[in-house]
N, C-alpha and C positions, 0 to 999 in steps of 0.2 A: 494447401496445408493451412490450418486454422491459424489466426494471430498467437494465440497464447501461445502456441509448440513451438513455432519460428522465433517467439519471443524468450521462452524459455530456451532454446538453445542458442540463441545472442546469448542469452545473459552466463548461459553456463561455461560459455566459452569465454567468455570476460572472466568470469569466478576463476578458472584453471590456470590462467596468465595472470591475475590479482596473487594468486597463492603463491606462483612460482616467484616472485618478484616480491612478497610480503607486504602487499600495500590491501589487502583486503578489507580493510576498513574506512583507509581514505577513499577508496573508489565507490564506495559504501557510502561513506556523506555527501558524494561528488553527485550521486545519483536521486539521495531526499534532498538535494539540493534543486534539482532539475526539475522532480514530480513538484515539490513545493510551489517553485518558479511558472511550473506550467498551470498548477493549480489557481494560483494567484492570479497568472494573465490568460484567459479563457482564448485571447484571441491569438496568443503565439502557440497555443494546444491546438487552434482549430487550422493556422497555419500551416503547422507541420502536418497533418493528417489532409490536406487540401492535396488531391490529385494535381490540381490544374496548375499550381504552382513549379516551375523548374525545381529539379534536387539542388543546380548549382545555387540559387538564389535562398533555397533553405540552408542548406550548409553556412552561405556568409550571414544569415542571420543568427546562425548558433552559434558560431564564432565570434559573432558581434557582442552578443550577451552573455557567452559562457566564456568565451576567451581565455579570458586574465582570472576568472574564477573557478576554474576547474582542474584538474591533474593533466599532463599532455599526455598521457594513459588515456585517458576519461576521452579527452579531445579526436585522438587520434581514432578509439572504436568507433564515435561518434561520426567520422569521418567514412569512417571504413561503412557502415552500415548505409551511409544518406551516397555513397557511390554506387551500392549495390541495389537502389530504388527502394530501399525500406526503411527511409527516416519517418515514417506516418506508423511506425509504431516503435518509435526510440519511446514514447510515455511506456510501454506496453513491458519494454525490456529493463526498464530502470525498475518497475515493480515487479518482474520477475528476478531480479537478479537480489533485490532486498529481501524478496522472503525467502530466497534460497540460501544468502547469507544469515536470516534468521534460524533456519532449519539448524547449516551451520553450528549457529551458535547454542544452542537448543532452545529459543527463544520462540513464546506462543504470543502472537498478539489479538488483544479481546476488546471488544466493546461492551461498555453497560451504559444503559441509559436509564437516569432515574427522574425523579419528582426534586429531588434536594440534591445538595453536595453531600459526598460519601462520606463517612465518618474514617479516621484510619483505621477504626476495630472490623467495619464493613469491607476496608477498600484489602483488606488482608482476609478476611473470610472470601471474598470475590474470587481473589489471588488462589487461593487455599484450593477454593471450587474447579477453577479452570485448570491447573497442575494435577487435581487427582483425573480430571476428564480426559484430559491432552498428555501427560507424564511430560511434560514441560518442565525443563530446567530453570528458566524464567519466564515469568508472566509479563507483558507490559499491558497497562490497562487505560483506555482511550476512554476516558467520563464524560458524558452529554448531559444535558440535562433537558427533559423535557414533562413539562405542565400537564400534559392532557394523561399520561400513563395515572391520574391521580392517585398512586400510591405503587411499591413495588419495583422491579426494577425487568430490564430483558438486558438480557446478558448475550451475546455473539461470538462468538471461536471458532474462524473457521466459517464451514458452510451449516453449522450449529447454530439455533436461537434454543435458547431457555426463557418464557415468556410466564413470568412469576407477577407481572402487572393485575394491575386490580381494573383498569378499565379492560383487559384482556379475558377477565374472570366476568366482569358483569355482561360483556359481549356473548360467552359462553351459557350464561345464565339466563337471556334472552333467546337467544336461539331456543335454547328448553322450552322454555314457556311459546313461541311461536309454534312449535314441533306438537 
């Protein structure tokens, strides 16, 4: 079975015991806390995901570091999963279970990346864009900024790009002239 399904069903089966218990939120931060924490230390992501590694020896390192910082909810599935040999995709499960809390909440999350910082008249026409595309209740929008697009912006939602870039255009405007 693929990671994402086995991940997606960890995470759905956390969501159903999160709802009955009413803590779907805290387990919620408990979880961008984790992707955050793994993202930050490249080498406690690459730990967990290491075959060669014992479960029991990964478990008392997520205990070590999540311990005292996490719900004993949070702890305990964490527990449950690294017994059942699939702590090498607890990353896998904490981002399935956030966007399925996002679905939840009717919440779309977008990237744009531009040349400049957004104006708020842009960073709400952007908002505006991704809502009528997605019917998204709420938009959160993730700003990069990068140099080379020299003008323009590409917009992401989803498995969506919108590529309104101006080095995008003169890419396409080459090719022409090659052709």
């Amino acid at each position: 079975m693929a990671v994402g399904t086995v991940a997606t069903r960890y995470a759905k089966s956390l969501i159903d015991l999160a709802q009955e218990k009413g803590i779907v939120q805290e387990l919620s931060g408990d979880m961008q806390f984790f992707q955050k924490t793994l993202a930050e230390n490249r080498q406690l992501g690459v730990l967990l995901k290491n075959p060669i590694v014992r479960n029991a020896k990964k478990w008392s390192i997520i205990n070590a570091v999540f311990g005292s910082r996490l719900n004993p909810m949070t702890l305990s599935f964490f527990q449950i999963v690294a017994q059942k040999g699939r702590d090498n995709i607890l990353e896998d499960i904490a981002v399935a279970f956030n966007q399925q809390v996002d679905v939840m909440k009717g919440v779309e999350r977008a990237t744009v990346i531009t040349t400049t910082p957004l104006t708020d008249e842009l960073r709400t026409q952007l908002k505006a864009k991704v809502q009528s595309l997605t019917k998204a209740k709420l938009v959160e929008l993730e700003e990069k900024i990068d140099p080379r697009l020299i003008g323009g912006y590409v917009l992401r939602v989803g498995d969506q790009q919108v590529d309104a870039s101006i080095k995008s255009q003169l890419n396409d405007l080459r090719l022409t002239f090659l052709n």
